[in-house]
C-alpha positions as CSV (number, residue, x, y, z in Angstrom):
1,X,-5.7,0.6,7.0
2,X,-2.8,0.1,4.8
3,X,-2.6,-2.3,1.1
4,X,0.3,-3.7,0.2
5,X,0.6,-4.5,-3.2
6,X,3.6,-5.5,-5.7
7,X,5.8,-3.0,-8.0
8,X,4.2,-4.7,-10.5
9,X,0.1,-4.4,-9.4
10,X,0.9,-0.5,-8.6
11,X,2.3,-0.3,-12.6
12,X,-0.3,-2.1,-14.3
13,X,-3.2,-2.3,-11.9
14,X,-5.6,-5.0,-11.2
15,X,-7.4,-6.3,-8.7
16,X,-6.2,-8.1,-5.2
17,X,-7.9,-9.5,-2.2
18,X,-7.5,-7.7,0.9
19,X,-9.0,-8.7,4.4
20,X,-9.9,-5.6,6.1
21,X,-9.3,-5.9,10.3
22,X,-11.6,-2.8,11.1
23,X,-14.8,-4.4,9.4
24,X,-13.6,-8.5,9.8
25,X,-14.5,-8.4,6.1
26,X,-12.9,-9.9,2.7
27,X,-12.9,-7.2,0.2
28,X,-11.8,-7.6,-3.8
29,X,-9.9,-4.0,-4.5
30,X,-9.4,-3.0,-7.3
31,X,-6.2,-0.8,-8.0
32,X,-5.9,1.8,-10.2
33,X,-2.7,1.5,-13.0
34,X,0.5,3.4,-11.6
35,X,-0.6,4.0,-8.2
36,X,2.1,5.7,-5.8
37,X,2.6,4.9,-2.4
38,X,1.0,6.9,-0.2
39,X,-1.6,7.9,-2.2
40,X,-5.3,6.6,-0.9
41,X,-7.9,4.1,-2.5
42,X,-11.7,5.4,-1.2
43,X,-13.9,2.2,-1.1
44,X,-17.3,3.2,-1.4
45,X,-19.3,2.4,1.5
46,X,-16.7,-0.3,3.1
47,X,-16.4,1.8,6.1
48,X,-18.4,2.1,9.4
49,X,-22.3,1.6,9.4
50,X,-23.7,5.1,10.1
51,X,-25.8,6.1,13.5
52,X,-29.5,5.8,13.5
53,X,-29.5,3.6,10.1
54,X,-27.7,5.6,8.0
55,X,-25.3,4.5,4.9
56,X,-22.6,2.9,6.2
57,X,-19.3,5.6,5.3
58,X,-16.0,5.3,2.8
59,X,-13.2,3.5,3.7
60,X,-9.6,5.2,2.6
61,X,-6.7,2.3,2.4
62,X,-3.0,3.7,2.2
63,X,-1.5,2.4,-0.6
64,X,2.4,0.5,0.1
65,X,4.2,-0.9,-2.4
66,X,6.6,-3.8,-1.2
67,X,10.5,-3.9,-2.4
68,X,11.1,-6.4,-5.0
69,X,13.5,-8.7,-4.4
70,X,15.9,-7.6,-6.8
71,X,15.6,-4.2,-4.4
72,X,16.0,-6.0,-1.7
73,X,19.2,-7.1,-3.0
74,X,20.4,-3.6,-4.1
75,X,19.8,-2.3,-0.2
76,X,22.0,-5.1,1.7
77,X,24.7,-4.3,-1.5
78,X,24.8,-1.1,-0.8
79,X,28.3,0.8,-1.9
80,X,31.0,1.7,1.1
81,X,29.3,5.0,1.9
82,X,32.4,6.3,4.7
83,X,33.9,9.6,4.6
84,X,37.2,10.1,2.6
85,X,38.2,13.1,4.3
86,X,39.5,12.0,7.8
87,X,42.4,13.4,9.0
88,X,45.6,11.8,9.0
């Protein structure tokens, strides 16, 4: 499963809601402060119940952090990036 959280949650950390499909359950994460994506958040025994009765396992979430919108802005205003040596 994949988290996406804000620039701002993955610099200061906190805690967000996240519904996770696998399980159908509503979980309360909470994210450690400057997070990277890509790294991994391990909840403790959020993952599939375990054969014959056992503990259900982890669950790992991918950590994405979504653009701000000032980012957003700075990708569509990209600068002319065309080759200045064609030839003439």
């Amino acid at each position: 499963d994949v988290i996406a959280i804000s620039p701002a949650l993955a610099r200061n950390g906190g805690k967000i809601n996240y519904f996770c499909r696998k399980n159908r359950r509503d979980l309360l994460v909470t994210i450690p402060l400057n997070i990277r994506a890509g790294q991994k958040i391990r909840l403790k025994g959020m993952g599939e119940e375990g054969k014959g009765g056992a503990k259900s396992g982890d669950l790992y979430v991918l950590v994405r952090i979504r653009n701000s919108w000032l980012q957003k802005i700075m990708n569509l205003v990209k600068p002319n990036t065309a080759p200045t040596d064609l030839p003439s």
